[in-house]
N, CA and C atoms as a LAMMPS dump frame, in Angstrom:
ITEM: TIMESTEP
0
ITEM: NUMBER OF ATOMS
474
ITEM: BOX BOUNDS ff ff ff
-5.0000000000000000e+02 5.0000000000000000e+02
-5.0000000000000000e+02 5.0000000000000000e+02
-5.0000000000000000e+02 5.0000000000000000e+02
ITEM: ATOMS id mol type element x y z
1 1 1 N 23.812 24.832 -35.152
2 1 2 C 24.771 23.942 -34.538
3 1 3 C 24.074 22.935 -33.627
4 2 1 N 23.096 23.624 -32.96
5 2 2 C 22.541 22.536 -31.796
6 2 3 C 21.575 21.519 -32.935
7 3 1 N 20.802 22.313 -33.975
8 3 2 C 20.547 20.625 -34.8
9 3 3 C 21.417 19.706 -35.424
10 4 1 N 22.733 19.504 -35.502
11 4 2 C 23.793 19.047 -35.834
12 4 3 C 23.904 18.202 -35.095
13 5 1 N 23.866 18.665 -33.421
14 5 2 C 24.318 18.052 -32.353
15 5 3 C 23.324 16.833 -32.184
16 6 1 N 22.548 17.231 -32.276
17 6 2 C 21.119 16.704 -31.372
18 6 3 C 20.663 14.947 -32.325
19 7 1 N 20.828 15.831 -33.772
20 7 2 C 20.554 14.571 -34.626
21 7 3 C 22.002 13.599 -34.702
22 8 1 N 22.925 13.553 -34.102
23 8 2 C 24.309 12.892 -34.386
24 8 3 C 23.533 11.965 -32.779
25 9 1 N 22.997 12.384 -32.267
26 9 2 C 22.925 11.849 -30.911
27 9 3 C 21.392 10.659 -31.209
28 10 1 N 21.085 10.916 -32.098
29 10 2 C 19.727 9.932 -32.447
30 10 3 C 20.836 8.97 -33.193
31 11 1 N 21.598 8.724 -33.782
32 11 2 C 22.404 7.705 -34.481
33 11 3 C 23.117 6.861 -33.097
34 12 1 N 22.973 7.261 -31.75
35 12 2 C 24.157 7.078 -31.153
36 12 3 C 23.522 5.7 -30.794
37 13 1 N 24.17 4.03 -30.13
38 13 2 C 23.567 2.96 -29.64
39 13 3 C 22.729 2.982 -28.365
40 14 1 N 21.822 1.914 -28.413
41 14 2 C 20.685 2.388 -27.661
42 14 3 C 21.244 1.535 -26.211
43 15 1 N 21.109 2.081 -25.1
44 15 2 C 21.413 1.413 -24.011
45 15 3 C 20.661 0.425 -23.639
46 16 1 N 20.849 -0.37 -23.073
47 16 2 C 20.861 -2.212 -22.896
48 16 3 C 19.96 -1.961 -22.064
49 17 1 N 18.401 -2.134 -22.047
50 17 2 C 17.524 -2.158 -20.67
51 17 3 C 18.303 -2.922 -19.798
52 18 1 N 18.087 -2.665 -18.221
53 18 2 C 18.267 -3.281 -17.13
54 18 3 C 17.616 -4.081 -16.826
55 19 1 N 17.676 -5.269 -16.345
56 19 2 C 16.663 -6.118 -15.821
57 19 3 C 15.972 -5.481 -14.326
58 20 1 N 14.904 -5.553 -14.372
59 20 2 C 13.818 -5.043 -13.134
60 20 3 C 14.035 -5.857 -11.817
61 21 1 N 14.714 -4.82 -10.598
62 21 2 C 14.942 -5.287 -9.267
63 21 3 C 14.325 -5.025 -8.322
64 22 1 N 13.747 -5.954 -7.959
65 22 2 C 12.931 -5.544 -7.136
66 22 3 C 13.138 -5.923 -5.886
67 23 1 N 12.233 -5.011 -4.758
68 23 2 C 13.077 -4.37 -3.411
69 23 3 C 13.249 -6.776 -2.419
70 24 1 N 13.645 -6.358 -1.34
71 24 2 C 13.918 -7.245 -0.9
72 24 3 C 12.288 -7.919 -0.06
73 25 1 N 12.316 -9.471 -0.431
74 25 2 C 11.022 -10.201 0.057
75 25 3 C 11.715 -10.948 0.841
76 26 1 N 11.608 -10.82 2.189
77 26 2 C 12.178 -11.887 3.16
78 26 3 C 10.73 -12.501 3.872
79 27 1 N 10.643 -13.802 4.238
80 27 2 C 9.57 -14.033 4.93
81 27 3 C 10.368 -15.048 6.543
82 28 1 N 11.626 -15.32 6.029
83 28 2 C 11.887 -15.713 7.166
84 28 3 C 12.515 -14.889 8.265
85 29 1 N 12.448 -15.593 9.66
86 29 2 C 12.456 -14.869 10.725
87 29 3 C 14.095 -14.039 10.963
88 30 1 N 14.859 -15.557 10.461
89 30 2 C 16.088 -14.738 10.478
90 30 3 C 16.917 -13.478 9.688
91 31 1 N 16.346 -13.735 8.153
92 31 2 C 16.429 -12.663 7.341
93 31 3 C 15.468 -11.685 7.352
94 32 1 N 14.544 -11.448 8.673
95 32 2 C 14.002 -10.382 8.632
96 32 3 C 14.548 -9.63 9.769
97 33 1 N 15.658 -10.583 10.885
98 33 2 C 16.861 -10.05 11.771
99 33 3 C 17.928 -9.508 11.269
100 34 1 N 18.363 -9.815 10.278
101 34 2 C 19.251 -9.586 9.644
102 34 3 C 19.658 -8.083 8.868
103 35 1 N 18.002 -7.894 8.097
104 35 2 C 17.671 -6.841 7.386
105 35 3 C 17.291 -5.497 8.712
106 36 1 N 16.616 -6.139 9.637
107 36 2 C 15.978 -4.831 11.034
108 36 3 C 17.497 -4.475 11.228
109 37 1 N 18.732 -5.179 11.275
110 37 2 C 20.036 -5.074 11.89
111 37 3 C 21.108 -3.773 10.896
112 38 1 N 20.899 -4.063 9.775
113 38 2 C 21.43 -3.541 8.422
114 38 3 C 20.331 -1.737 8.216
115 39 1 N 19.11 -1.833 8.736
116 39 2 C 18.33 -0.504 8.596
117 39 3 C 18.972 0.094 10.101
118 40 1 N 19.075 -0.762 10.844
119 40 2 C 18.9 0.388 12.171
120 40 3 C 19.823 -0.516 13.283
121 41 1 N 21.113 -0.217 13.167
122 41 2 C 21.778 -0.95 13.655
123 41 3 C 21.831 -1.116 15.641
124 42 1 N 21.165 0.422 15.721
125 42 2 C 20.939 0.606 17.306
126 42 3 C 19.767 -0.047 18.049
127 43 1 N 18.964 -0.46 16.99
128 43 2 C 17.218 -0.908 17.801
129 43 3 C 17.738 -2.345 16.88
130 44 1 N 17.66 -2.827 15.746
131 44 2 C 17.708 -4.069 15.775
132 44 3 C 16.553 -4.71 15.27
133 45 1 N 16.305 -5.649 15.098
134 45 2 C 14.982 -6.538 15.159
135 45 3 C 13.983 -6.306 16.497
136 46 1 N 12.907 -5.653 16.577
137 46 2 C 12.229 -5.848 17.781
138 46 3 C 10.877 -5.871 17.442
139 47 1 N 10.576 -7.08 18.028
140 47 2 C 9.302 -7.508 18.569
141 47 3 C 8.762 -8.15 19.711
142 48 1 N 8.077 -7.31 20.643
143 48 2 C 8.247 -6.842 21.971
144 48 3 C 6.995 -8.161 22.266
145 49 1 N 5.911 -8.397 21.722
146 49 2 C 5.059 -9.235 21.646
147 49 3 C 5.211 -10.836 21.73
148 50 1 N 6.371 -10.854 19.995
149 50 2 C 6.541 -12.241 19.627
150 50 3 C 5.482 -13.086 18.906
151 51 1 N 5.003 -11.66 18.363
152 51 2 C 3.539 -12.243 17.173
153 51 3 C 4.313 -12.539 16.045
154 52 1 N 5.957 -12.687 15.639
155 52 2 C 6.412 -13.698 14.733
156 52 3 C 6.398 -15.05 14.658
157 53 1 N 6.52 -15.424 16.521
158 53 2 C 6.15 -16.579 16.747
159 53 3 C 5.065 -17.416 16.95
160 54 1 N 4.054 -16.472 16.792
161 54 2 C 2.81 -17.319 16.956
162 54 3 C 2.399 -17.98 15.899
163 55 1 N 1.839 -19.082 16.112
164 55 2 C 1.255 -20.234 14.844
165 55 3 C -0.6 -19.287 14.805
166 56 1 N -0.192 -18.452 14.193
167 56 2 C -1.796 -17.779 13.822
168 56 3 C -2.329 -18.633 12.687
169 57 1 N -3.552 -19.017 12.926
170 57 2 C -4.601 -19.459 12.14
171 57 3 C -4.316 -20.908 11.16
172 58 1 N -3.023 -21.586 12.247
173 58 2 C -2.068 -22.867 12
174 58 3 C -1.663 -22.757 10.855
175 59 1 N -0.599 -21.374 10.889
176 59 2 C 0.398 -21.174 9.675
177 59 3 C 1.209 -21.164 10.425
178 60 1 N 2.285 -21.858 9.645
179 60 2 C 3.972 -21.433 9.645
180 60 3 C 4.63 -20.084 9.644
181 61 1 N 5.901 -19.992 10.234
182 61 2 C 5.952 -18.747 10.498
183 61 3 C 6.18 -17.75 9.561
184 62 1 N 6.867 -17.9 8.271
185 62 2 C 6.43 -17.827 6.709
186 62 3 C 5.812 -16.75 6.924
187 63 1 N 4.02 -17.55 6.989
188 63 2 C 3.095 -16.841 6.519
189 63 3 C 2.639 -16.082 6.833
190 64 1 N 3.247 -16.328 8.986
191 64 2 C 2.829 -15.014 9.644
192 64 3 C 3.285 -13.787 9.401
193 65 1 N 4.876 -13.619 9.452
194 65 2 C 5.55 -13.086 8.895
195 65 3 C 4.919 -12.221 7.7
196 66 1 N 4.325 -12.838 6.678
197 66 2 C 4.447 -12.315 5.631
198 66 3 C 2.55 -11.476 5.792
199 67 1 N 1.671 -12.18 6.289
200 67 2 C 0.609 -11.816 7.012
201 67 3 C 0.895 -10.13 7.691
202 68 1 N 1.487 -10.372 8.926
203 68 2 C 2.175 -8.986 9.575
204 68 3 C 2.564 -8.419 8.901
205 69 1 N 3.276 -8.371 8
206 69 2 C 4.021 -7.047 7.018
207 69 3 C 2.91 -6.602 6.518
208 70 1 N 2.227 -7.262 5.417
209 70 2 C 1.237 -6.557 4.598
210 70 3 C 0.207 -5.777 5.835
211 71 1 N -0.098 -6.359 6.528
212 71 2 C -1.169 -5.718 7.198
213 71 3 C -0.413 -4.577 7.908
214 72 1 N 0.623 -4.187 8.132
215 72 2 C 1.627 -2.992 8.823
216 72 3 C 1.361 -2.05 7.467
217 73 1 N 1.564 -2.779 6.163
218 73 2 C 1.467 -1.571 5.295
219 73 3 C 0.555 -1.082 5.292
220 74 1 N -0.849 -2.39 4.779
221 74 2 C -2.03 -2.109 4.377
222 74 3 C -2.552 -0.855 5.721
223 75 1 N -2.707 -1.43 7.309
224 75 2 C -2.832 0.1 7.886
225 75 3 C -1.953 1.252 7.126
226 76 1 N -1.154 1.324 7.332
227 76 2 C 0.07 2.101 6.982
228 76 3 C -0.701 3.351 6.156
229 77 1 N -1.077 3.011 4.962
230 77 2 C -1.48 3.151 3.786
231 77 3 C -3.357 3.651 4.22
232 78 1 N -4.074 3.36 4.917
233 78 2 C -5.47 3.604 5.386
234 78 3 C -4.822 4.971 6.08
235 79 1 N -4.252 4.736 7.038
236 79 2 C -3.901 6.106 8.014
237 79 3 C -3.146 6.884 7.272
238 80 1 N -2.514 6.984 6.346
239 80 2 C -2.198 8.232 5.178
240 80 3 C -3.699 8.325 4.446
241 81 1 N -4.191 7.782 3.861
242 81 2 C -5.124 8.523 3.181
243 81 3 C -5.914 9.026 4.042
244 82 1 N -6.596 8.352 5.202
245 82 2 C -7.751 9.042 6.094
246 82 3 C -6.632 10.626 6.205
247 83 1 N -5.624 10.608 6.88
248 83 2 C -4.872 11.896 7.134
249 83 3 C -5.007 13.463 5.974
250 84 1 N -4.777 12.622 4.859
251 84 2 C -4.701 13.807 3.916
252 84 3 C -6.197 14.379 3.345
253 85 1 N -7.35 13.057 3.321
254 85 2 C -8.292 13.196 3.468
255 85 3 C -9.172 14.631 5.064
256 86 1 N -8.262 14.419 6.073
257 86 2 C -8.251 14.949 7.331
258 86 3 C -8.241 16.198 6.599
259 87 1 N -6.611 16.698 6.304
260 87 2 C -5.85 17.647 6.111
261 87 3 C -7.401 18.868 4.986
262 88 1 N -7.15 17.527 3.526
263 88 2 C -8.232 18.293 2.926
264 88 3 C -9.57 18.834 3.263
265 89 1 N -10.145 18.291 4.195
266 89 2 C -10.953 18.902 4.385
267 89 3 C -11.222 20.059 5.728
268 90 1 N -10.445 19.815 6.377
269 90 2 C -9.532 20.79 7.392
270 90 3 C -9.173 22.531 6.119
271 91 1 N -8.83 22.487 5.486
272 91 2 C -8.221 23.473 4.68
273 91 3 C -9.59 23.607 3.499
274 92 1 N -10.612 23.329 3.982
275 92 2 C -12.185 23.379 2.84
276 92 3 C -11.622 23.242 0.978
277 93 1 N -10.652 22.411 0.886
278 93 2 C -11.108 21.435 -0.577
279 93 3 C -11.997 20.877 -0.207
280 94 1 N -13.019 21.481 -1.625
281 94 2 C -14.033 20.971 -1.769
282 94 3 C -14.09 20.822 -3.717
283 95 1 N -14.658 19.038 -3.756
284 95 2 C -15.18 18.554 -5.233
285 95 3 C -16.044 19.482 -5.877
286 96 1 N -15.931 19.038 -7.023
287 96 2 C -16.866 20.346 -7.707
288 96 3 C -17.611 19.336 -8.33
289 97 1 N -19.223 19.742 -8.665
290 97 2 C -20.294 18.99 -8.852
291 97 3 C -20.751 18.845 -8.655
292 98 1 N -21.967 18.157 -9.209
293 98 2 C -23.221 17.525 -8.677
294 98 3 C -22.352 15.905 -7.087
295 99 1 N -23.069 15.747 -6.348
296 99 2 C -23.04 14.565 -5.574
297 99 3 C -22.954 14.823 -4.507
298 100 1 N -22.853 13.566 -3.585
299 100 2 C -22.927 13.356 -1.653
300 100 3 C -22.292 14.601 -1.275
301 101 1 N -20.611 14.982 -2.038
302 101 2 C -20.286 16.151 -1.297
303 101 3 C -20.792 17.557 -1.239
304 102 1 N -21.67 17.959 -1.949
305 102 2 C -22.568 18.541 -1.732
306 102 3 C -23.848 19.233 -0.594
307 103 1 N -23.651 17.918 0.162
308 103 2 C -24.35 18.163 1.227
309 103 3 C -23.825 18.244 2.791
310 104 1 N -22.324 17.987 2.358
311 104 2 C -21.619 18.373 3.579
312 104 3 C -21.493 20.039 3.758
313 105 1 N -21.779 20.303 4.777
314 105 2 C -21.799 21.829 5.819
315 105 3 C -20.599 22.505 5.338
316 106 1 N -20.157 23.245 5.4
317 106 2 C -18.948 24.213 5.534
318 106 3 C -18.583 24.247 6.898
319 107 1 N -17.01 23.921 7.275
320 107 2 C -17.129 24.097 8.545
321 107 3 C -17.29 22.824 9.835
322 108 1 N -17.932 21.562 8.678
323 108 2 C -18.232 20.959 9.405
324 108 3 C -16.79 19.798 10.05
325 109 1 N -16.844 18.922 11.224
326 109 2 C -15.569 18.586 12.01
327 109 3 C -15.522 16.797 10.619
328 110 1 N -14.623 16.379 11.061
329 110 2 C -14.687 15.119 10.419
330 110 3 C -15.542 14.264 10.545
331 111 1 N -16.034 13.76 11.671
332 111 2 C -16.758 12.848 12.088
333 111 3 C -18.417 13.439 11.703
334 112 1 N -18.825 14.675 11.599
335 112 2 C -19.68 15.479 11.127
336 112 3 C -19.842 15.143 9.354
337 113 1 N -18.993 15.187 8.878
338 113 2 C -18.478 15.07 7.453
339 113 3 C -18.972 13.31 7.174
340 114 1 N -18.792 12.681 8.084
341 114 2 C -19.271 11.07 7.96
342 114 3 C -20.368 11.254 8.304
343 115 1 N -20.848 11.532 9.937
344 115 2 C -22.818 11.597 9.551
345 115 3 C -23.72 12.569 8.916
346 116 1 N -22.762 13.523 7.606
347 116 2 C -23.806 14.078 6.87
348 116 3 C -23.855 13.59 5.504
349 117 1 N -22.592 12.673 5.193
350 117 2 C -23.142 12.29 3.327
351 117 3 C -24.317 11.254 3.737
352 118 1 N -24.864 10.557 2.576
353 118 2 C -26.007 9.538 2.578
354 118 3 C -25.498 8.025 2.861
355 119 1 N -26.327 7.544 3.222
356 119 2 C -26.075 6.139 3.417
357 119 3 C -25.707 5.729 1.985
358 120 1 N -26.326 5.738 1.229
359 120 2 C -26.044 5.259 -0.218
360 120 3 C -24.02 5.332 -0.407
361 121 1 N -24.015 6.569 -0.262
362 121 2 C -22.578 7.301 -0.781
363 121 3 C -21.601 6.346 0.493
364 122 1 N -22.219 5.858 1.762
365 122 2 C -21.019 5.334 2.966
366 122 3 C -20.976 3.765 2.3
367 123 1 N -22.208 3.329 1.719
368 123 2 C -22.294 1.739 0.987
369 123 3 C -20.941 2.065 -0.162
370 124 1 N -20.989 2.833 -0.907
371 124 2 C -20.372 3.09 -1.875
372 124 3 C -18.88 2.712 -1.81
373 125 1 N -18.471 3.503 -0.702
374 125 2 C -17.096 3.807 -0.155
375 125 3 C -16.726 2.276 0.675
376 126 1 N -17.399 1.759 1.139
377 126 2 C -17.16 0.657 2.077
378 126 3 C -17.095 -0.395 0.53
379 127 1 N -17.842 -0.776 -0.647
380 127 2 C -17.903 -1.694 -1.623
381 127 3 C -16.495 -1.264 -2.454
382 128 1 N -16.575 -0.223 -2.721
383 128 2 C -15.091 -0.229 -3.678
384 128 3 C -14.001 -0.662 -2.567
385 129 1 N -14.038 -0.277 -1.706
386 129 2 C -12.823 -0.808 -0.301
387 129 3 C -12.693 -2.098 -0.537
388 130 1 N -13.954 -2.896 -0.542
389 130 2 C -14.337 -4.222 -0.338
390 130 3 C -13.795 -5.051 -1.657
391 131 1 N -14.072 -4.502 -2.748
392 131 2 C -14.001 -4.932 -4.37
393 131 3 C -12.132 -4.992 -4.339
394 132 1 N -11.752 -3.578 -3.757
395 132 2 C -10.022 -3.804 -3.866
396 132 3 C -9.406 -4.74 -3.107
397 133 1 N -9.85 -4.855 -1.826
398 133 2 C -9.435 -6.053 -0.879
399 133 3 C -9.393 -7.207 -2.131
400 134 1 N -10.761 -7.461 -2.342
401 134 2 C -10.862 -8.666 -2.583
402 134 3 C -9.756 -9.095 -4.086
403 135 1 N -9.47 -8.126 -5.114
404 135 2 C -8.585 -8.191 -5.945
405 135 3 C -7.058 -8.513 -5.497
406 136 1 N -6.714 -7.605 -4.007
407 136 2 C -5.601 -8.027 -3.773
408 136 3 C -5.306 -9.224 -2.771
409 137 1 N -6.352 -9.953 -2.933
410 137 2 C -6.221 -11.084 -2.238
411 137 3 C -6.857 -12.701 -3.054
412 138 1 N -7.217 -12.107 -4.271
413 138 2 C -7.485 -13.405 -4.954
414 138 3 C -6.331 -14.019 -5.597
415 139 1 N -6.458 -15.665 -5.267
416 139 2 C -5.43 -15.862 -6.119
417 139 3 C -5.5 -15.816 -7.712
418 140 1 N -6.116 -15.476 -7.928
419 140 2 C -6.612 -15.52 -10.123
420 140 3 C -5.903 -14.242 -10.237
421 141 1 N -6.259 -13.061 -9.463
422 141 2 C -5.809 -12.071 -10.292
423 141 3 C -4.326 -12.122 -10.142
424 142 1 N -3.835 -12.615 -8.383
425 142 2 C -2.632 -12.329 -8.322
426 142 3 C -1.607 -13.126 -9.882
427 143 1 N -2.216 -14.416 -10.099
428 143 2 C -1.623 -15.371 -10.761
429 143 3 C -1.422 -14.098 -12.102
430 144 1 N -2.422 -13.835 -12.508
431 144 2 C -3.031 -12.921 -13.787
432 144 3 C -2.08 -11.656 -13.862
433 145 1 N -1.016 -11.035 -12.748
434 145 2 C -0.309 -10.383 -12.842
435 145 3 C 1.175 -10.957 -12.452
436 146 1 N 1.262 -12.534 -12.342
437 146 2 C 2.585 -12.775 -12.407
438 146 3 C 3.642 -13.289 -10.553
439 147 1 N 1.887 -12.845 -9.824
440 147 2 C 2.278 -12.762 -8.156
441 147 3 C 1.88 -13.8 -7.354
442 148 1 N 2.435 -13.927 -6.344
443 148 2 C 1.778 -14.435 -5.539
444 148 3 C 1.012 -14.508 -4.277
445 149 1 N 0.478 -15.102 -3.405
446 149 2 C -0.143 -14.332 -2.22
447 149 3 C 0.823 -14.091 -1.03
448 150 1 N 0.98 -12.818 -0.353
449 150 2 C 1.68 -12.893 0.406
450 150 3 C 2.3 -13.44 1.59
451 151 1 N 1.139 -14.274 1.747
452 151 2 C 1.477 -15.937 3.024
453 151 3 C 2.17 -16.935 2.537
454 152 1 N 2.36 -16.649 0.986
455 152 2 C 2.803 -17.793 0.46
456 152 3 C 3.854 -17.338 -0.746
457 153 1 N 4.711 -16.597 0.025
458 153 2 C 5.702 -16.013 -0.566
459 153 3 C 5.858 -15.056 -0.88
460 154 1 N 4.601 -14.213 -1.164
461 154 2 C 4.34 -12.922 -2.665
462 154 3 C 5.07 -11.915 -2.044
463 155 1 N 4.941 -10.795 -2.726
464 155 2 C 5.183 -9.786 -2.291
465 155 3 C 4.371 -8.917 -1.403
466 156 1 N 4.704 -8.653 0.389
467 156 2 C 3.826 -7.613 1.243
468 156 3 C 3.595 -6.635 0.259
469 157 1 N 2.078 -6.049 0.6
470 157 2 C 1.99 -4.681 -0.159
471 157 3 C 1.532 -4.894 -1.517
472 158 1 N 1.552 -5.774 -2.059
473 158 2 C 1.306 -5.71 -3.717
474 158 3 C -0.27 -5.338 -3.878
């Protein structure tokens, strides 16, 4: 009976893809009041500083705007991985294999864990960092996936 069922359900019409929505890009000041107002109706928009208003690096406020977000994520996003990175090695996961991790101690604290791999292995880690920056900030690749830069409209975070 259930192969009866199952194959009547492969004949059935195929549902209509959705068009792809994607989350909200505000870069202006007021629709980013608007949206702080709609998440959290008790705190509001706050920026205690007024680094929305500053003309940083003689951009419009646009770009600051859109500048500040990404870089809120981009930390955002460094301080989760260093953390779980923390966590893992706090709880001794350890890689299996030949390489740098290898020569870290058992036991040893975090900052211990940084002055015992090799210089080679800290070049390593700092160039792929460096190589991704630089992908998510060129305009070729952004163009090459359809985006743009985030001072200049794109999407924070991409």
């Amino acid at each position: 009976m259930l192969a009866l069922t199952s194959s009547s359900l492969s004949f059935a019409p195929a549902v209509a893809p959705r068009a792809a929505v994607s989350g909200p890009v505000m870069s202006a000041k007021a629709d980013l009041e608007a949206f702080a107002k709609e998440c959290n109706p008790v705190v509001g928009y706050w920026d205690p500083l007024g680094l929305a208003d500053l003309p940083l690096w003689g951009q419009d406020q646009d770009a600051v705007i859109g500048w500040l977000r990404h870089s809120e994520i981009k930390h955002g996003r460094i301080a989760m991985a260093g953390f779980v990175g923390y966590i893992a090695h706090a709880n001794g996961f350890r890689f299996g294999g030949i390489g740098p991790q290898n020569v870290v101690p058992e036991g040893a604290s975090a900052p211990e864990v940084w002055d015992s791999i090799p210089f080679l292995a800290k070049l390593q880690i700092i160039g792929a960092i460096g190589v991704l920056e630089h992908i998510s900030e060129d305009k070729n690749f952004l163009a090459a996936d359809g985006m743009k830069h985030y001072m200049r409209g794109g999407k924070p975070g991409y």
